[in-house]
Structure formats: C-alpha cells, structure tokens
C-alpha positions as CSV (number, residue, x, y, z in Angstrom):
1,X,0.0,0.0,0.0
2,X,1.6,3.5,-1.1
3,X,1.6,6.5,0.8
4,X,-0.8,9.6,0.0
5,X,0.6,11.7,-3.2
6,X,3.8,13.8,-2.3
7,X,4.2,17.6,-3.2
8,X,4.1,17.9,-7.3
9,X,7.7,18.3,-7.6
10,X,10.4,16.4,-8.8
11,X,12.3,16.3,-5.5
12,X,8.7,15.0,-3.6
13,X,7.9,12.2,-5.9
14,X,12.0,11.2,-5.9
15,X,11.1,10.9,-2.5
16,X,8.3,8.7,-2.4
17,X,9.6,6.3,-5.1
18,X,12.2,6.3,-3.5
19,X,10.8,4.9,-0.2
20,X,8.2,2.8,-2.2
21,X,12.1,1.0,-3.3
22,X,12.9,0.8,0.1
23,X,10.1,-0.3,2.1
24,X,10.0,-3.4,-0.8
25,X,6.9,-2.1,-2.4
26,X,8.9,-2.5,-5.7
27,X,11.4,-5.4,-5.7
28,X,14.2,-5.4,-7.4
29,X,13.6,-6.6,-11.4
30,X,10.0,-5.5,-10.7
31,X,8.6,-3.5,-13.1
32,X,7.3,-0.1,-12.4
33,X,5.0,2.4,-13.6
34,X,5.7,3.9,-16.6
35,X,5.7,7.8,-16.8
36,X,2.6,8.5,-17.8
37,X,1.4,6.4,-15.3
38,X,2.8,8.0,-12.6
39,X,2.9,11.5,-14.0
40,X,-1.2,11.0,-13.7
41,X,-1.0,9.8,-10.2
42,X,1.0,12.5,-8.1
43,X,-1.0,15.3,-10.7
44,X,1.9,16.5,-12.4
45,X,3.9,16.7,-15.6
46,X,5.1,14.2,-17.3
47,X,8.6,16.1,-17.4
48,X,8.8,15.9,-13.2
49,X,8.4,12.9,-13.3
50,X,11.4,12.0,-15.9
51,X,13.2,14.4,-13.7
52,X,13.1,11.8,-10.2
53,X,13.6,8.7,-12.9
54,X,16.6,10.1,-13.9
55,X,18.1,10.9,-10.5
56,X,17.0,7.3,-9.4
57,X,18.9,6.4,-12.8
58,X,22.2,8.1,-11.9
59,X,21.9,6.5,-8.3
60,X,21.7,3.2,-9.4
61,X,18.3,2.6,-8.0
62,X,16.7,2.0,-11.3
63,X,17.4,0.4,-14.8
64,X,16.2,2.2,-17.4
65,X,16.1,0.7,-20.9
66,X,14.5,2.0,-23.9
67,X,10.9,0.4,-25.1
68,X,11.7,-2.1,-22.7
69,X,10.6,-0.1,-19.5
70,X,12.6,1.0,-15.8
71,X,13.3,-1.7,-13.1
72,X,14.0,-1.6,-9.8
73,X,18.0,-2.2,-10.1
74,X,18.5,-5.9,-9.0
75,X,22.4,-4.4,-7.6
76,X,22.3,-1.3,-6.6
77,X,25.2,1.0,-7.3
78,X,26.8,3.5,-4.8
79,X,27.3,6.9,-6.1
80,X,29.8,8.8,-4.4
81,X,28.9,12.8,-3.7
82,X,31.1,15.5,-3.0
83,X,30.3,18.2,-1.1
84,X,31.6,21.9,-2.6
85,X,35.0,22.9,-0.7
86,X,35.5,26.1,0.4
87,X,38.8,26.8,-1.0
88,X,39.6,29.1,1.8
89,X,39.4,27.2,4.0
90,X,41.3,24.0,1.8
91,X,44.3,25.9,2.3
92,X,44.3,27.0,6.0
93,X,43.3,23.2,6.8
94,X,46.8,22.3,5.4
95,X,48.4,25.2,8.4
96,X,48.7,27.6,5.4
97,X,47.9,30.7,5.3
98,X,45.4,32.1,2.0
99,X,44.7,34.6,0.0
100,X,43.7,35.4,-3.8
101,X,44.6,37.6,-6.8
102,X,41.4,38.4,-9.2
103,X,42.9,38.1,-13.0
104,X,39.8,38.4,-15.0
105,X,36.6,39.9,-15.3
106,X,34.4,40.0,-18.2
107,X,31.0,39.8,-19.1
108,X,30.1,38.0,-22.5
109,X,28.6,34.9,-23.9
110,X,30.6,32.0,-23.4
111,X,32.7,29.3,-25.4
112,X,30.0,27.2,-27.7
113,X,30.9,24.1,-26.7
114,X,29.7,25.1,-23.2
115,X,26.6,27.2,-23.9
116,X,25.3,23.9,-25.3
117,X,27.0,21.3,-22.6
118,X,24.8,23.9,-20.3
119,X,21.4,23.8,-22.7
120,X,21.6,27.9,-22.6
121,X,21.5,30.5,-26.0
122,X,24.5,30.9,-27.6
123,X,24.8,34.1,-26.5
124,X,23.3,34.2,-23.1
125,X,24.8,36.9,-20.6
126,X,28.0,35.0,-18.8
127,X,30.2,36.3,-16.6
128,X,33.9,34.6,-16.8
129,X,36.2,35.3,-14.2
130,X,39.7,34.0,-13.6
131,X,41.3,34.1,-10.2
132,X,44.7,32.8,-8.5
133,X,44.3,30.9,-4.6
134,X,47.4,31.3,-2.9
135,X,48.7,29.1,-0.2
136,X,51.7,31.5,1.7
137,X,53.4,32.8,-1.4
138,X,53.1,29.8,-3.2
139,X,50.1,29.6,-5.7
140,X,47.9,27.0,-4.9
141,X,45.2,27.0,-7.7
142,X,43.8,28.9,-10.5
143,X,40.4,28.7,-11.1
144,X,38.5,29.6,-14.4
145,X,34.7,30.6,-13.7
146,X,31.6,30.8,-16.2
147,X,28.4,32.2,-14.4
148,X,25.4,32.5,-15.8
149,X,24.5,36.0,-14.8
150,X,20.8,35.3,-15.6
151,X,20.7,32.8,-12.6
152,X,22.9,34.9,-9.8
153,X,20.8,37.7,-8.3
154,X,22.9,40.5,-7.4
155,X,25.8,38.6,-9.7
156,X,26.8,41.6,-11.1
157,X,26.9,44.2,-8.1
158,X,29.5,42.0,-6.6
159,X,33.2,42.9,-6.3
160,X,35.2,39.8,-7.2
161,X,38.5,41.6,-6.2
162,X,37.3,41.3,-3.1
163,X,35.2,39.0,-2.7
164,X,36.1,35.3,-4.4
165,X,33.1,33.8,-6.2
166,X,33.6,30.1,-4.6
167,X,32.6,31.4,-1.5
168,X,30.1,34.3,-2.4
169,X,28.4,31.5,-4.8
170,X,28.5,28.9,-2.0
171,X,26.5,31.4,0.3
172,X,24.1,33.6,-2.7
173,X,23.6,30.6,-5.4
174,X,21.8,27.5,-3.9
175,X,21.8,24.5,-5.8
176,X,20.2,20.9,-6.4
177,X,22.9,19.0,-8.4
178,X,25.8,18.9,-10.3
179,X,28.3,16.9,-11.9
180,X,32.4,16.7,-11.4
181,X,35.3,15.4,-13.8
182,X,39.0,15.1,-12.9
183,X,41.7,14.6,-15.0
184,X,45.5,15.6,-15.5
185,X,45.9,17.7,-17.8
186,X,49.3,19.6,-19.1
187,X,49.9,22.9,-18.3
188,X,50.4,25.3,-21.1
189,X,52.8,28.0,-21.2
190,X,50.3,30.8,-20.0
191,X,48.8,28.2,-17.2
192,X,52.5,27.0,-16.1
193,X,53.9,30.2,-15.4
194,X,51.1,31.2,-13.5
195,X,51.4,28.3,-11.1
196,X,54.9,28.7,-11.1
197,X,55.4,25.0,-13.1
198,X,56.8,23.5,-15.7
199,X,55.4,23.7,-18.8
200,X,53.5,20.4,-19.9
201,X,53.2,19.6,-16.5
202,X,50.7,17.4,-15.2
203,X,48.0,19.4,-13.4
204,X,45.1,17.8,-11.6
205,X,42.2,19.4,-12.7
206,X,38.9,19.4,-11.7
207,X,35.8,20.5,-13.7
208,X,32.6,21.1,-12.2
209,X,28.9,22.5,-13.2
210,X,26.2,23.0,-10.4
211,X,22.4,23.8,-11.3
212,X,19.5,24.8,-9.8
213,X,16.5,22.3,-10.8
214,X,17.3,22.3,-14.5
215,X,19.0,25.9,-14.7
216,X,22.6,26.2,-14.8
217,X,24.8,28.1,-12.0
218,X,28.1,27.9,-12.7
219,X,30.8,25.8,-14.9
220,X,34.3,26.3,-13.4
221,X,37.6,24.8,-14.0
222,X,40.1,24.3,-10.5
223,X,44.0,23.7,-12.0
224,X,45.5,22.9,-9.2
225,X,49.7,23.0,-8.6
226,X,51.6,20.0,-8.8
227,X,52.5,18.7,-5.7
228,X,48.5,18.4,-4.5
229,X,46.6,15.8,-3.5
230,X,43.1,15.1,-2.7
231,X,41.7,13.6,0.4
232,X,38.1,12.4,0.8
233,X,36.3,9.4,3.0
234,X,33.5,7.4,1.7
C-alpha cells in the first residue's frame, strides 16, 4: 500500500519512489510504472516525473532501458557525492595561510561548446572570471569561472576583487545537483607560469557545473599545482 501523493515536484515524488524501493513495495527486477502512469497519479507533468527517474537512474536505484521499461535495479550501485570545498578554507586546513589575486573579469557569452553542454542561448549573458588561490606565497590553484548571470541575483553588483566567487556562490547561489570530472591535464605555457610550473606539467584538474533544478549556476575549471593531493572518506 503506497503512501498519500507527495508535493508535485520532482524532489517529492523522488522521495516517495524512492521509499516505495525501500520499504519493498517494488522489488528489485519489478517493473514499475511507466511515466505516464505516474505522471497522472502525483497530478503533475510528465517532465517531473522524468526528472526523479533520472536521478533514481544516476543513483543506481533503477534500470532504465528504452521500449523495454525502468526496473528496480537488481544491484544497486553507490554513487559517491562530493560536497563543494570552500577553497579558503582548503588551504588553511593544510596550516597555510590564503589569499587570492582576481585576473579576469568579463561579461560576455561563453565558449560554444559550453553554452550547449549547459542547454543555454549561444549568446546568453555569462560572466567569466579568472582568479589565483594562494597558499603562503606559493600559488595553490587557478580557477577559471563561467556564471550565468541570468541565474545569480545580485551577480553583477559584486566585487570579485574582493570578494572570491567560490565562497560568495557557495552562500548567494543555492543549488540541487551537479556533476564533477577530474583529469591531468598539461599545463600550457600561460597556465605554467602562473602556477609557477613547468610547462606540460601534469595538473590535476577538476571541472565542475552545479544547477539549480534544471537551470545552470556555474561551470568552473580548479588547475591545481603539482604537488597536490586530494583527500576524501566514503
């Protein structure tokens, strides 16, 4: 026996099919309702309720497979999260001491390639600003921001010499999800000389966008010195 109908949003109904999974009301292989279905059940649109399949999808709580329906996932996968790092306070956990150099500021569509990764106009409003963390004298990371202004209240009327955007964004720009890539990556000559390396030097780099239901926040790009490491717990 289900529970009464959750609130009509996507978050609610993840919520409920989420505990229908749980408490065993669907076992795993079992079929469930298609979208339709469901979508006329908790009152809402069809799109919401692709929205909590999906999330289920990503969490490894569900199989989806095209024309032949979603399951309940017979082995369910972990899915590791990451929280967003203050990179302030990064740097003074490691008995450093931080501050940070504003390089860039501009307002202006961005790249392409990322106005369609982010599903926005080609040339939406974007502010792109590129900063230097510093940990002592050394530099610790540079970090390459796209912000889409539309999405930021009070974006604009901010003073990112002052103020760095990971924190002002942490506390101004709540968000619902994201998603997080590493990789090494060489440094170029422009990139190297900022972080006081080698050129072609392998940099861990970390990419990450965050959104806000299905708007986009923010797509930034950490390049961090060599020499780091990250530490996390599961």
């Amino acid at each position: 026996m289900t529970s009464p109908t959750p609130a009509r949003t996507w978050r609610g109904i993840h919520a409920e099919l989420t505990r229908r999974i749980n408490d065993g009301v669907w076992r795993p292989g079992e079929l469930v309702p298609n979208e339709a279905e469901l979508a006329e059940e908790f009152g809402c649109a069809r799109a919401t309720v692709n929205r909590a399949m999906r999330e289920l999808a990503e969490t490894g709580r569900v199989d989806r497979k095209r024309k032949a329906g979603t399951r309940v996932a017979l082995h369910p996968s972990a899915r590791v999260v990451l929280d967003i790092p203050v990179i302030r306070r990064e740097v003074e956990a490691r008995g450093a001491s931080w501050h940070y150099s504003l390089i860039l500021r501009e307002e202006g569509p961005a790249p392409l390639a990322l106005t369609a990764r982010l599903g926005l106009a080609q040339d939406a409003p974007m502010l792109h600003l590129a900063c230097l963390h510093y940990a002592d004298a050394q530099p610790f990371l540079h970090e390459d921001r796209w912000i889409n202004i539309a999405a930021v209240p009070g974006l604009l009327d901010t003073d990112f010499s002052v103020e760095n955007a990971n924190e002002w964004l942490i506390r101004n720009a709540p968000y619902t999800g994201g998603d997080i890539a590493f990789s090494a990556l060489a440094a170029g000559a422009e990139l190297a000389a900022l972080l006081e390396a080698a050129e072609g030097a392998a940099l861990f780099t970390l990419d990450r966008t965050t959104w806000n239901g299905e708007v986009p926040i923010t797509s930034v790009r950490l390049s961090y010195a060599p020499g780091y490491r990250m530490h996390t717990r599961i």
